[in-house]
BAKEPA-804408 format. One record per residue: residue number from 1; x, y, z of N, C-alpha, C, O in turn; residue in three letters. Coordinates in steps of 0.02 Angstrom, whole numbers, m for minus. Layout:
BEGIN
(NUM; (X; Y; Z); (X; Y; Z); (X; Y; Z); (X; Y; Z); ala),
...
END
This chain:
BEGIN
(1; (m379; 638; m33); (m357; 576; m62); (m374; 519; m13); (m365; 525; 47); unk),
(2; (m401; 461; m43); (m433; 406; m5); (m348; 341; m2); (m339; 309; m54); unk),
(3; (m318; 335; 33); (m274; 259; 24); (m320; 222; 53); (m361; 248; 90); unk),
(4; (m321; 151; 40); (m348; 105; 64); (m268; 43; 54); (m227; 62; 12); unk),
(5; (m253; m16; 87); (m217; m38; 82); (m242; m109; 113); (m269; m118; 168); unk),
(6; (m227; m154; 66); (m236; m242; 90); (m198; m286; 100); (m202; m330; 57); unk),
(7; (m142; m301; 156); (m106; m368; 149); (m112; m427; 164); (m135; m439; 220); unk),
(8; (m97; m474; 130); (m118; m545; 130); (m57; m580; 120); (m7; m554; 95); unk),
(9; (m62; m657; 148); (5; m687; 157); (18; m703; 212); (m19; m714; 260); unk),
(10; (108; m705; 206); (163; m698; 273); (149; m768; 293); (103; m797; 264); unk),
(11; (190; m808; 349); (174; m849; 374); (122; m891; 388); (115; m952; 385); unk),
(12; (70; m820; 415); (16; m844; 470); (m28; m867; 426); (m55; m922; 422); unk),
(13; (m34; m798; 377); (m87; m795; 317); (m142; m745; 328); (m186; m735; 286); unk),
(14; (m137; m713; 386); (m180; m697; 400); (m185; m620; 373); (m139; m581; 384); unk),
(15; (m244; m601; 335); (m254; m540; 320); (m268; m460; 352); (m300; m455; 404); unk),
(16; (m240; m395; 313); (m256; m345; 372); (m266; m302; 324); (m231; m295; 273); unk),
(17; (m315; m271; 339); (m331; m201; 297); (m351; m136; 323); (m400; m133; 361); unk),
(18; (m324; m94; 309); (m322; m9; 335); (m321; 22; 278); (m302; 0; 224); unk),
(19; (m358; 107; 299); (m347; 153; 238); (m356; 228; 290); (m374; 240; 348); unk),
(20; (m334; 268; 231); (m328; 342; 277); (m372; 384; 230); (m384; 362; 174); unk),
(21; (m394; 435; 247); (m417; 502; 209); (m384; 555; 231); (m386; 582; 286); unk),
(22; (m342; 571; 170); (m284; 641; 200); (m346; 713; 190); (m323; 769; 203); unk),
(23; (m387; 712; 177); (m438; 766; 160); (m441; 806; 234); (m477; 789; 281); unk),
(24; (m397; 858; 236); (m394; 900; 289); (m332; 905; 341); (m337; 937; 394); unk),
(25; (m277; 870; 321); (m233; 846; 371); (m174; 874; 339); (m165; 861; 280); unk),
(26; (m135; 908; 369); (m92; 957; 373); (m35; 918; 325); (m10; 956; 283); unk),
(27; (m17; 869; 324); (16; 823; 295); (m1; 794; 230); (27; 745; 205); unk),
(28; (m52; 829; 202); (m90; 795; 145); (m52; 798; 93); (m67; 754; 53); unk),
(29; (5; 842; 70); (44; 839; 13); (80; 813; 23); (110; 804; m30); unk),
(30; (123; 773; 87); (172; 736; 74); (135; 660; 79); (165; 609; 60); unk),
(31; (67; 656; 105); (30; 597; 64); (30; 590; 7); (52; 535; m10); unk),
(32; (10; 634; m45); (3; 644; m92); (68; 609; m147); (65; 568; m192); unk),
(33; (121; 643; m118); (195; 621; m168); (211; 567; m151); (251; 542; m191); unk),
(34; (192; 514; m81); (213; 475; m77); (150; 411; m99); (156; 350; m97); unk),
(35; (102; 445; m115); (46; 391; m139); (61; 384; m225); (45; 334; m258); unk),
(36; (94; 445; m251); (105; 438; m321); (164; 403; m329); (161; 361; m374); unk),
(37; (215; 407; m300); (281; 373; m309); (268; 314; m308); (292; 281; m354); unk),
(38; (217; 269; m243); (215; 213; m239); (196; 180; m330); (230; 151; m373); unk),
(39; (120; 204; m326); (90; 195; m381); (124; 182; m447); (114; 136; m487); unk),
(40; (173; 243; m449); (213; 233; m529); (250; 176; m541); (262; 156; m598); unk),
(41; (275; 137; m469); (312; 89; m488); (274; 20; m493); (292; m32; m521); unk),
(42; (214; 34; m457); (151; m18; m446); (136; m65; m494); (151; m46; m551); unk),
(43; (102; m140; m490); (106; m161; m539); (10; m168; m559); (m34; m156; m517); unk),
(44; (m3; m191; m633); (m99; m181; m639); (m121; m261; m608); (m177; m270; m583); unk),
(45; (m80; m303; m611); (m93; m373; m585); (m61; m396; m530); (m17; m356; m512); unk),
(46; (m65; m449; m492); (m42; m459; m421); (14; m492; m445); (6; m532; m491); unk),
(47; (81; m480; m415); (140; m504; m421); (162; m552; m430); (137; m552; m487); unk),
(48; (202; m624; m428); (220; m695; m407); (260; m655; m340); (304; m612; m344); unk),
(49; (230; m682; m283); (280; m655; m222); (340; m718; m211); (373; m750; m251); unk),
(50; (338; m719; m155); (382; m777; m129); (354; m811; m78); (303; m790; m51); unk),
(51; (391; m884; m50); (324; m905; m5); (340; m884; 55); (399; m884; 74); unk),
(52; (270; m856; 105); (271; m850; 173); (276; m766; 151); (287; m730; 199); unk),
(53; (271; m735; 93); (277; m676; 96); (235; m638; 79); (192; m665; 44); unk),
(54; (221; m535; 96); (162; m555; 96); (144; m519; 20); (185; m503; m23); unk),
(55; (89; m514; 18); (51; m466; m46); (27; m406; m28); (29; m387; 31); unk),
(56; (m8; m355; m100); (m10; m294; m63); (m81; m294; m131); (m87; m324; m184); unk),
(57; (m108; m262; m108); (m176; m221; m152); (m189; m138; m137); (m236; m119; m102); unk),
(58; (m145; m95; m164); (m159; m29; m158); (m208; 7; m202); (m217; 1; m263); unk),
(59; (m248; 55; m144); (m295; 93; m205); (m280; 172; m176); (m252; 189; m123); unk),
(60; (m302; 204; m219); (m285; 284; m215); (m345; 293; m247); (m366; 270; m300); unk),
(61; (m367; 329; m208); (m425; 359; m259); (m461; 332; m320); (m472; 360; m373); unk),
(62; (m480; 257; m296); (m506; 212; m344); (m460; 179; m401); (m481; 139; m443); unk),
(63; (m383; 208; m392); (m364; 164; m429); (m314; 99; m401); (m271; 115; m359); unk),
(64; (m317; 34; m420); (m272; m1; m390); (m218; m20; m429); (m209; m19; m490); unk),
(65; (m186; m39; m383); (m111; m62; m407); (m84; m110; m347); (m97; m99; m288); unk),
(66; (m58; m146; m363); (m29; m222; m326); (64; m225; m327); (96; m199; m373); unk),
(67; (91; m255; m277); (149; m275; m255); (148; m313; m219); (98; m330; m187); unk),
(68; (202; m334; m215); (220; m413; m162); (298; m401; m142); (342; m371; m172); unk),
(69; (300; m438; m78); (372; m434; m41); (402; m494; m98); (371; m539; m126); unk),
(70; (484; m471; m102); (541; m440; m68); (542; m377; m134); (581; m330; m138); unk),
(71; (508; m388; m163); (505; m316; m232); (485; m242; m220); (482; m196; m261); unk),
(72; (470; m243; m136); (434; m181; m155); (482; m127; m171); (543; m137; m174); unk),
(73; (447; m56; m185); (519; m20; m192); (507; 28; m115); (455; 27; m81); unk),
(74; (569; 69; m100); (569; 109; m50); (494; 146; m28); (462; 137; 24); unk),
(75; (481; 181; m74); (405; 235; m75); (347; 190; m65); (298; 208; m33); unk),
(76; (353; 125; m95); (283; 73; m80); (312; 44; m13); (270; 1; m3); unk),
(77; (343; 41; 23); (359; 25; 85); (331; 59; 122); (288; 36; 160); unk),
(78; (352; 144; 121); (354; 180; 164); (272; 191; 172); (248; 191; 229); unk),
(79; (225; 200; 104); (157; 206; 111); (121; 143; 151); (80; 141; 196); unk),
(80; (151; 99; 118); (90; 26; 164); (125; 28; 242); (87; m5; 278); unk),
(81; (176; 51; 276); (190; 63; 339); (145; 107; 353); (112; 86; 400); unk),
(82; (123; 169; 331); (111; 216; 346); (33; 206; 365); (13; 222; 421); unk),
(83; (m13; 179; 315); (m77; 169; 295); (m91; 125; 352); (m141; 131; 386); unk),
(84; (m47; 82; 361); (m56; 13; 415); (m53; 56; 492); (m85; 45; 544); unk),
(85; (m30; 81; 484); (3; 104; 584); (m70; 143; 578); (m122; 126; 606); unk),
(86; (m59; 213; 522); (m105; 255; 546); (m184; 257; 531); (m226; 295; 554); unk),
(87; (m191; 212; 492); (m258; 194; 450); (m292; 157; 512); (m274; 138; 568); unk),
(88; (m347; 156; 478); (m409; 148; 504); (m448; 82; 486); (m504; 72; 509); unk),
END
């Protein structure tokens, strides 16, 4: 499974983008449930955020889906933390 992840916004404005490939990594199924959970709650168009806050552009395996702060839910948190620290 490919994440790729884009945030834009926040104060500065300034943009950051990371993505992971779980293809081989011991951890790949709990990528997996936590890339679908995000997703289900995900939205097909970019959010109205709030100002100074940021945005999100998630893809999984070619598909995207969008969120924006203060809406995200728990599981889309935990993935764009995740994608960001450990991504590439």
């Amino acid at each position: 499974m490919h994440i790729r992840v884009s945030r834009a916004g926040g104060f500065a404005g300034i943009e950051r983008h990371a993505e992971v490939d779980t293809s081989g990594r011991p951890d790949a199924s709990e990528w997996h449930a936590l890339a679908e959970q995000a997703a289900a709650e995900g939205h097909s168009q970019p959010p109205l955020g709030v100002p100074d806050g940021f945005s999100y552009e998630i893809t999984v395996d070619g598909r995207t889906f969008y969120a924006a702060d203060p809406r995200l839910t728990r599981e889309q948190r935990m993935l764009i933390s995740r994608v960001l620290e450990e991504g590439a």
